[in-house]
N, C-alpha and C positions, 0 to 999 in steps of 0.2 A: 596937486593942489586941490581937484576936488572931492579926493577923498579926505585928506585932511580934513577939508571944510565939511564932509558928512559926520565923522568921527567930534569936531568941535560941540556941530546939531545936537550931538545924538550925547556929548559927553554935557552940556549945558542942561539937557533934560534932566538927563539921570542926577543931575548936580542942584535941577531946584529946588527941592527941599529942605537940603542942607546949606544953611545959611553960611559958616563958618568953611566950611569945603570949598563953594562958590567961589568965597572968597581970595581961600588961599590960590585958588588955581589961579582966579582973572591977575593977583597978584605975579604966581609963577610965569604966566605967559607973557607979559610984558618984563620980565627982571633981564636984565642983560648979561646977565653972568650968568644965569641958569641957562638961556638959551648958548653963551659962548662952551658954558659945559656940555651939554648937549649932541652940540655940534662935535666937539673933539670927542664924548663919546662916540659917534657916530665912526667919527673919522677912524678910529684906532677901531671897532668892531669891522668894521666894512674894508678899509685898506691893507691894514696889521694884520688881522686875526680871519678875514674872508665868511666872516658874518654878513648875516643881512641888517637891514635896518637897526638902529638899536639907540636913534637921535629921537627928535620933540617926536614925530607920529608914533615911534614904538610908546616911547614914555603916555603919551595920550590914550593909546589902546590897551595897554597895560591896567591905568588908571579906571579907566571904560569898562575892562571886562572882571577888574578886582571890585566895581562898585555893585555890579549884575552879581555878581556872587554874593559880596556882604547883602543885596533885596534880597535874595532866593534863601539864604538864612534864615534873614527876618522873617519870613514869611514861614518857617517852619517851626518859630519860635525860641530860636536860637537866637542868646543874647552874647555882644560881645562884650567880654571881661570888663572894661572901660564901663561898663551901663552894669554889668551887673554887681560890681564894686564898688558902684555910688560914685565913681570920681567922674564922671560925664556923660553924654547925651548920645544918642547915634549921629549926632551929627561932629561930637567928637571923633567919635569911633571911624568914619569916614574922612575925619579929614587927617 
C-alpha cells in the first residue's frame, strides 16, 4: 500500500498539467468495473499464467512511466501526431 500511495504522488504530479488526463484518471480510479477489471486481470496473470503483478499498481506504473516518456519527447521536440495534425493538445495526447 505504500508504494501504491508513492506511485499515486508521483502519477498526480506528472498528471498536473494535463487537465483532461487528470481527469480521466481521478474518474478511472473510483469506476467500479475498471477496478473489478483490474482485479480479474490481475487474477488470471498472476494465478493462470504465473505473472507478476499486472492489476491497478501495474496499470498506474505503466501510465507513470508512458507519461515520463511522452515529457522526455517533448522536450526534444518531438510532437505527437494528435498536436501535429491539428486534431488536439498534449494534453490530448496524454490522455
Amino acid at each position: 500500500m505504500v508504494f501504491e500511495a508513492q506511485i499515486d504522488k508521483e502519477l498526480s504530479a506528472l498528471l498536473g498539467p494535463y487537465g483532461i488526463a487528470r481527469e480521466i484518471f481521478a474518474t478511472f480510479s473510483r469506476d467500479p468495473v475498471v477496478a473489478s477489471l483490474l482485479e480479474q486481470a490481475n487474477i488470471v496473470s498472476i494465478s493462470r499464467m504465473g505473472y507478476n503483478d499486472h492489476g491497478k499498481v501495474h496499470a498506474k506504473i505503466v501510465t507513470m512511466n508512458a507519461i515520463k516518456i511522452y515529457n522526455l519527447l517533448d522536450h526534444i521536440d518531438t510532437e505527437a501526431n494528435i498536436v501535429r495534425e491539428g486534431i488536439g493538445d498534449n494534453d490530448d495526447a496524454i490522455a
